[in-house]
Phi, psi and omega in degrees: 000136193278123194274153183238128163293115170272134186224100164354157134268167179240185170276131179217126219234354172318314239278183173230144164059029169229129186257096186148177158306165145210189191244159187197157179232136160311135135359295183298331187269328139325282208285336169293331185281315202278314181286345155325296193133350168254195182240073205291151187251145179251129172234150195289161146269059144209197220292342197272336164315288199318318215265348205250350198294322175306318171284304155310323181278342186282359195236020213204144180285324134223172166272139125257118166280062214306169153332163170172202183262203210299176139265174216274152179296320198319303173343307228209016142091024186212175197263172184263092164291310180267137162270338151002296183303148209208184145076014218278169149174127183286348169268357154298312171273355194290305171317285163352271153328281200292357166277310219300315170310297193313293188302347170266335179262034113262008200013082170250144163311129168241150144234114206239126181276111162080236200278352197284340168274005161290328183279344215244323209273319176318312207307344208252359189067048143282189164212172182244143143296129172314303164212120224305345153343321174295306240205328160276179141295320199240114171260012178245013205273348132240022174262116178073071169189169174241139185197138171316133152243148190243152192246128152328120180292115194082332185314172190281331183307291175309345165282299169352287209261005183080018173178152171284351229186053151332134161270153140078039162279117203282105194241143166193098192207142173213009135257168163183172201308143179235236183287109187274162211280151167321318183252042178236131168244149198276126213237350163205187201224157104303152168342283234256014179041051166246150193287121173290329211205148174204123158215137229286141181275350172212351163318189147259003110194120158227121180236160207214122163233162182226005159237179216260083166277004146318306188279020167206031202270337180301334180252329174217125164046269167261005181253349157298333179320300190302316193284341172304315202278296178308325158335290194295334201279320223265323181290329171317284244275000000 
């Protein structure tokens, strides 16, 4: 059986050859899900999802969460700080959250990308940084760049992707995981130890990455690896 991925949609004013607002999924995440071996499905972002999420995630093989904008600070207890933070939207993190949730009390494989593992860290009582400004010198020192990462030796990711020391990881972020939720542990870093990698202590894989391996997964490797890895986690179970 070909597995089928449930992948959040977003609200979008964007689209070509649609006529009105719509919903939309990256592309690259498809197409990474599909040389995989799966089919990934876009569900709306809206209220009859949210409320529908526990079923929905029961009728789907795994989760992928994508990339986006900020999530709301309230979520995670805090106040708006940064002017920085951009992108806010409640029917994103509302959807979001409430998959993210489903899929850890049925334990389906996630691979949650980017914001998504923000979201995944938010679901679990985490916190964020507003913006890496706080805490870097270089408060742009992951936006729009490739920078090395080192991966936990054995972790689900680094077995994923075949190696500790991806090539060609793609970061374009200007948050990240501050305190992470309890029940995740941190499986890779940047140089400058801001967290790369994450995955659940006890699921049977739910992993968190925080740069983009979509987005070179056509050309290299290892970053085609992780969706493999993710495939494999669904056929496995």
């Amino acid at each position: 059986m070909t597995p089928l991925i449930l992948l959040p949609g977003k609200l979008t004013t964007e689209a070509i050859g649609v006529r009105g607002d719509s919903f939309s999924t990256g592309r690259l995440y498809s197409h990474a899900v599909a040389q995989a071996g799966g089919v990934a499905l876009q569900v709306p972002p809206v209220a009859q999802s949210v409320k529908s999420a526990d079923e929905l995630v029961s009728r789907f093989d795994g989760v992928i969460i994508q990339g986006g904008g900020d999530i709301d600070p309230s979520l995670y207890g805090q106040a708006k700080i940064s002017n920085k933070i951009y992108g806010i939207s409640a029917e994103h993190d509302s959807l979001e959250i409430a998959i993210v949730r489903a899929a850890i009390d049925q334990n389906k494989p996630v691979l949650a990308i980017c914001r998504g593992m923000q979201i995944l860290n938010v679901a679990l009582g985490g916190t964020l940084h507003q913006d890496l400004g706080e805490v870097l010198e270089d408060g742009e020192a992951h936006w729009n760049t490739y920078h090395e990462i080192v991966l936990t030796t054995d972790s689900r990711v680094a077995r994923a992707m075949k190696t500790t020391s991806p090539k060609r990881s793609h970061s374009f972020h200007h948050q990240a995981l501050d305190k992470v939720a309890n029940d995740l542990v941190v499986t890779g870093c940047a140089e400058d130890n801001t967290i790369e990698a994450v995955e659940h202590k006890s699921a049977h894989w739910i992993v968190g990455v925080q740069w983009h391996p979509e987005d070179d997964a056509k050309t290299e490797p290892d970053q085609q690896n992780l969706f493999d890895g993710f495939i494999e986690a669904i056929r496995n179970k």
